[in-house]
SELOVEX-372442 format. One record per residue (C-alpha): x, y, z; residue number from 1; residue in three letters. Coordinates in steps of 0.001 Angstrom, whole numbers, plus 500000, padded with zeros to 6 digits. Example, Ala and Ser with C-alpha at 12.3 -4.5 7.8 and 13.67 -1.06 7.14 Angstrom:
# residues 2
{pt {512300,495500,507800},1,'ALA'},
{pt {513670,498940,507140},2,'SER'},
***
This chain:
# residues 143
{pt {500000,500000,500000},1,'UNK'},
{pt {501399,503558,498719},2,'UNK'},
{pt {501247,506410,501197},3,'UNK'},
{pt {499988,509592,499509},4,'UNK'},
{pt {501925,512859,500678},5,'UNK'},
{pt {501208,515940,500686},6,'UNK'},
{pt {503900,516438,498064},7,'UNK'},
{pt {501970,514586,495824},8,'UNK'},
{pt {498393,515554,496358},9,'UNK'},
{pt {500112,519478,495905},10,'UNK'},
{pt {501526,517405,492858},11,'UNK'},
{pt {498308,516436,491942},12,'UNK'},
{pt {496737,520000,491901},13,'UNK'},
{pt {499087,521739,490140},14,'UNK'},
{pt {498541,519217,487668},15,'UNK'},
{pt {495258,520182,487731},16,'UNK'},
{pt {495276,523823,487372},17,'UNK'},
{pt {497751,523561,484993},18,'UNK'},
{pt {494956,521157,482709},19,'UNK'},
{pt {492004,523892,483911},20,'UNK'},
{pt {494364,526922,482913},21,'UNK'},
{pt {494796,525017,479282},22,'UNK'},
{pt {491621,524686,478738},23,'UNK'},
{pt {490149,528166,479489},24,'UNK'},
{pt {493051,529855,478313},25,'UNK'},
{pt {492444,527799,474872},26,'UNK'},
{pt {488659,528340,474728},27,'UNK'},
{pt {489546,532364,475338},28,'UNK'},
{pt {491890,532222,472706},29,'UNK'},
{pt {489393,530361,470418},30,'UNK'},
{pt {486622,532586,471583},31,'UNK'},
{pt {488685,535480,470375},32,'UNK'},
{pt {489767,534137,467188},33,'UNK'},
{pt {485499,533389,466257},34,'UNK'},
{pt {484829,536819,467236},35,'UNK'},
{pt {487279,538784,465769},36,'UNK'},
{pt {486214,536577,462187},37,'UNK'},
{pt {482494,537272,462148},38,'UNK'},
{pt {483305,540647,463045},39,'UNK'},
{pt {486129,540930,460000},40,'UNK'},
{pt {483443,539144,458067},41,'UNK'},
{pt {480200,541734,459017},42,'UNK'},
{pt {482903,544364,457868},43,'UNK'},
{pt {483644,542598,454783},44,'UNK'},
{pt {479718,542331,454131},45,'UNK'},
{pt {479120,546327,454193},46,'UNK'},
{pt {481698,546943,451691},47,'UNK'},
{pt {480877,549339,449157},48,'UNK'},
{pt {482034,547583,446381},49,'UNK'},
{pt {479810,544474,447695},50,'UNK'},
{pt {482249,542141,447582},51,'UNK'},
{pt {484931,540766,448770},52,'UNK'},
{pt {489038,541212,447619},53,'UNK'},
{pt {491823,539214,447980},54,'UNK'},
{pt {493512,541183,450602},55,'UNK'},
{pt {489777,539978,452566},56,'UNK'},
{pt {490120,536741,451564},57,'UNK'},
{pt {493594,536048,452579},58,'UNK'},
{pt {492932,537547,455966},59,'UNK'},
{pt {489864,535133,456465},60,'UNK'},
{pt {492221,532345,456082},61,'UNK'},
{pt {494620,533691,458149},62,'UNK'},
{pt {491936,533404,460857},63,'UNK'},
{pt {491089,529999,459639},64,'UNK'},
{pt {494781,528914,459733},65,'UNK'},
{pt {494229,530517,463719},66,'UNK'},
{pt {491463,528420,464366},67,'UNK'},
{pt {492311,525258,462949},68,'UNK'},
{pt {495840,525240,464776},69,'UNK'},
{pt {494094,526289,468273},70,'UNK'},
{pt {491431,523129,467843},71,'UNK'},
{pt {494439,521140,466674},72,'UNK'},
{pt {496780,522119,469979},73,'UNK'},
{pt {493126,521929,472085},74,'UNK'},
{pt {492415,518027,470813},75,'UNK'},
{pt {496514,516579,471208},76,'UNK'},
{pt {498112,519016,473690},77,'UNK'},
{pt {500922,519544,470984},78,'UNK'},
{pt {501315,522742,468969},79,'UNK'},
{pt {501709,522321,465156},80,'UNK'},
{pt {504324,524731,464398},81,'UNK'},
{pt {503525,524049,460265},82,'UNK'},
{pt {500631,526149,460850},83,'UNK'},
{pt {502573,528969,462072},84,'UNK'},
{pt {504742,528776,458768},85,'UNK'},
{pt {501210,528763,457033},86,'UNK'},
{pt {500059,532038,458715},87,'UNK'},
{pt {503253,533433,458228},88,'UNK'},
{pt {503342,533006,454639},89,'UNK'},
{pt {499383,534199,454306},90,'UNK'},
{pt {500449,537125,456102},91,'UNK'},
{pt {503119,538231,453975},92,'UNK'},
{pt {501508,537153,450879},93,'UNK'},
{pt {498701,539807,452044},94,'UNK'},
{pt {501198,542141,452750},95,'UNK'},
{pt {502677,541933,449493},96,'UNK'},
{pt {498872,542217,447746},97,'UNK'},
{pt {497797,545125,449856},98,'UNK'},
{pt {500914,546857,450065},99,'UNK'},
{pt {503309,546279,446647},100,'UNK'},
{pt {503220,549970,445689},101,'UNK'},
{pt {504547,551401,448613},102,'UNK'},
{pt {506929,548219,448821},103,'UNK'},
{pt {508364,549076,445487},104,'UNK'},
{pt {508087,552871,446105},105,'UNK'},
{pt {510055,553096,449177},106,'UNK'},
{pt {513068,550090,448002},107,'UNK'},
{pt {512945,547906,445228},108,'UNK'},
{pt {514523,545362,447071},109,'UNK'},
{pt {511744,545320,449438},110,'UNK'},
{pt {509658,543079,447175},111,'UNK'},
{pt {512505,540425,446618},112,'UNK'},
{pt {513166,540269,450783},113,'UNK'},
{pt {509157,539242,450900},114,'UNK'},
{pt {509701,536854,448242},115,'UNK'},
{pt {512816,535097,449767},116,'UNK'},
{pt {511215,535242,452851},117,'UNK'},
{pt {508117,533190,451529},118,'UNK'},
{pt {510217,530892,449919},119,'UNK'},
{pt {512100,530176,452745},120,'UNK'},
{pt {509354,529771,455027},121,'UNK'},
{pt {507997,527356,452511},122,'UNK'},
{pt {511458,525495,452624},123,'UNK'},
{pt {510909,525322,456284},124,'UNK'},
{pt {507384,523816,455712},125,'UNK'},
{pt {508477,521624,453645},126,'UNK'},
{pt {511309,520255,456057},127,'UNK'},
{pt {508881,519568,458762},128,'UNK'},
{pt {506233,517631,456755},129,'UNK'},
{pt {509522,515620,455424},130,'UNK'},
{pt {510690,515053,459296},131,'UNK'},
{pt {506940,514057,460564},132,'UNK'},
{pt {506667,511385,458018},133,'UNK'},
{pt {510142,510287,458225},134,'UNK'},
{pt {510300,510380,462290},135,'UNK'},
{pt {506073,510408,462739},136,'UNK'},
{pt {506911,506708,464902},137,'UNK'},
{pt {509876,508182,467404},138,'UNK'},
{pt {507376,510663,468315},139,'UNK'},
{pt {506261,509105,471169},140,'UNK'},
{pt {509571,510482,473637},141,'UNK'},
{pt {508074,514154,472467},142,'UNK'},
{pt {504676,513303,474311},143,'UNK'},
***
């Protein structure tokens, strides 16, 4: 028969507010993400032209990007840092949409530092599907 200590039963509820903390602090997080996208979306709605452009668009899936990785890190406890590369290269490739006049206007070289920055971001993508397929059974010391 184990004795329980106090050291563990403290053990025990940090554990436990750790797991609570998660959880809120994810469903906050995906609270935010769903309200700040129908409210980007109402705005989208009233636009003059009455529809919507790319630079819209691409911001939408930023958000969806957002969402999908919080639901993802909610479910397994495990952040997928591909998604970050995703909104990362969404980001820039709005940048680039919205802002390439002023880009080019201000330094030409501007436009080519987005550009290598996308593709190495994509490298980087690219790298860690290769090293989740390759490694996706040693995974289990990461848990």
């Amino acid at each position: 028969m184990s004795k329980v200590t106090a050291k563990d039963r403290i053990d025990q509820l940090g554990d436990f507010l750790i797991e609570v903390f998660h959880v809120v602090g994810l469903f906050v997080i995906g609270g935010t993400i769903v309200w700040s996208a129908i409210g980007e979306y109402l705005i989208i709605m009233q636009h003059e032209s009455g529809f919507a452009s790319l630079k819209d668009i691409l911001l939408l899936f930023i958000y969806l990007e957002l969402g999908a990785m919080t639901g993802i890190y909610f479910k397994t406890h495990r952040l997928p840092v591909i998604f970050l590369i995703y909104i990362a290269i969404t980001a820039i490739t709005r940048f680039l949409v919205i802002d390439m006049k002023e880009l080019v206007s201000t330094d030409k070289f501007n436009v080519l530092i987005m550009v290598v920055a996308i593709m190495i971001l994509t490298i980087a993508a690219g790298f860690l599907r290769f090293t989740e397929k390759k490694f996706e059974n040693s995974n289990e010391c990461f848990k």
